[in-house]
C-alpha positions as CSV (number, residue, x, y, z in Angstrom):
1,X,-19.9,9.6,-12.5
2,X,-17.2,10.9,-10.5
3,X,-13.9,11.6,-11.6
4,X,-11.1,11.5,-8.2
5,X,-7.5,12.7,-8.1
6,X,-5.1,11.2,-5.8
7,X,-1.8,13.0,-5.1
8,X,0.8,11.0,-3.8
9,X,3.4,12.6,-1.9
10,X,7.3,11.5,-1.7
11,X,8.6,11.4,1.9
12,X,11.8,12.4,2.6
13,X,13.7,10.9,5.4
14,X,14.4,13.7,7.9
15,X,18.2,13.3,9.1
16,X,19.1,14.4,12.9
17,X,22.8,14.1,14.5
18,X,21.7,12.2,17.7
19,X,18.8,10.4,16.8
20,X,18.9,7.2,14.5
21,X,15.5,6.2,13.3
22,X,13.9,4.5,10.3
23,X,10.7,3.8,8.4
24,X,9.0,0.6,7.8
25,X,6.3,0.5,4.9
26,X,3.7,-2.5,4.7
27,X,1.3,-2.7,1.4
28,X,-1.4,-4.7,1.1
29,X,-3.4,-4.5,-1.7
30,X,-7.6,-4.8,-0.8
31,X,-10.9,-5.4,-3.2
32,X,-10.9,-5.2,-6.4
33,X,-12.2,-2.0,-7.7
34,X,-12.3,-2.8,-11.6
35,X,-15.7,-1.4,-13.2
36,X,-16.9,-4.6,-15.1
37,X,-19.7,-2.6,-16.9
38,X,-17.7,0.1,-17.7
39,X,-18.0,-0.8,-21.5
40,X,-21.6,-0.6,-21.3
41,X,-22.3,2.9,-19.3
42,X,-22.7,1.0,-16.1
43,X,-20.7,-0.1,-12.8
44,X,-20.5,-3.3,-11.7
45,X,-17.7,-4.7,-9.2
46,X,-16.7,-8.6,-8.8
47,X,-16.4,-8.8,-5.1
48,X,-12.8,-9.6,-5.1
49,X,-12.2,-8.6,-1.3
50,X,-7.9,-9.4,-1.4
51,X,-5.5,-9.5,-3.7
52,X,-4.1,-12.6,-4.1
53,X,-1.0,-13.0,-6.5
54,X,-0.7,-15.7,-8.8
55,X,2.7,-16.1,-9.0
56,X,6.3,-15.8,-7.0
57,X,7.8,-12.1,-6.1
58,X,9.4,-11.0,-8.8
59,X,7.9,-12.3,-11.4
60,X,5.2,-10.8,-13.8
61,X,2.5,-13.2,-12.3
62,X,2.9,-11.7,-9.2
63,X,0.5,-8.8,-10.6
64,X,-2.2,-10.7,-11.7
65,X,-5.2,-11.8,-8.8
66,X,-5.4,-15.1,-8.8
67,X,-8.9,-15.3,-7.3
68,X,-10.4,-12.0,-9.9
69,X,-7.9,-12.4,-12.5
70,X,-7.4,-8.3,-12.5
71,X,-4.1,-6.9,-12.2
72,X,-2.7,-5.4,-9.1
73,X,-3.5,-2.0,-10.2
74,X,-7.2,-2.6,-9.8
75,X,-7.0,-3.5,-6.0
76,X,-7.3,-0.5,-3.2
77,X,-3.8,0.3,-2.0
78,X,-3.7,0.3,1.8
79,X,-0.3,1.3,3.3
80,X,1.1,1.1,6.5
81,X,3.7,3.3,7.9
82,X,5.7,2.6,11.2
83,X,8.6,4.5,12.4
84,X,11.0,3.2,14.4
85,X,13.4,5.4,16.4
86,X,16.4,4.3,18.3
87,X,16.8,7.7,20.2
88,X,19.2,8.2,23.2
89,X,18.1,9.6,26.3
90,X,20.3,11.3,29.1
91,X,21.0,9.5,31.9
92,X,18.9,9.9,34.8
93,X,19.8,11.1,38.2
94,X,18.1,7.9,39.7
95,X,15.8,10.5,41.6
């Protein structure tokens, strides 16, 4: 078996004198990738394809799948990044 490393990198927001602009972030959390057989020398997934939380925001049953029963931690992180810039143009000369 494989072992993979993920490096995360922090983002810092670039700041500029004329242009006003800002990032949205969207997570979603996929399928389940929790190795059932793990115990046993073998892999074996559930087929969990969404996480679902079990409880409200906020609270600690919000990280717990209600369809797999697996915490959050399990599911494939998927993020969405949009930036939104509110940049000023010059005028134009209406040519």
């Amino acid at each position: 078996m494989r072992k993979r490393q993920v490096v995360l990198r922090r983002e810092e927001p670039r700041r500029s004198t004329t242009n006003s602009s800002s990032t949205i972030r969207s997570v979603r959390y996929m399928e389940c990738q929790k190795n059932h057989a793990a115990g046993v020398g073998g892999y074996a997934v559930d087929g969990c394809r969404e996480f679902m939380a079990t409880g409200e925001e906020g609270t600690s049953a919000a990280l717990t799948c209600a369809a797999c029963g697996c915490h959050r931690n399990f599911h494939r992180r998927e993020v969405e990044t949009e930036v939104v810039c509110e940049c000023s143009s010059p005028p134009s000369n209406g040519a």
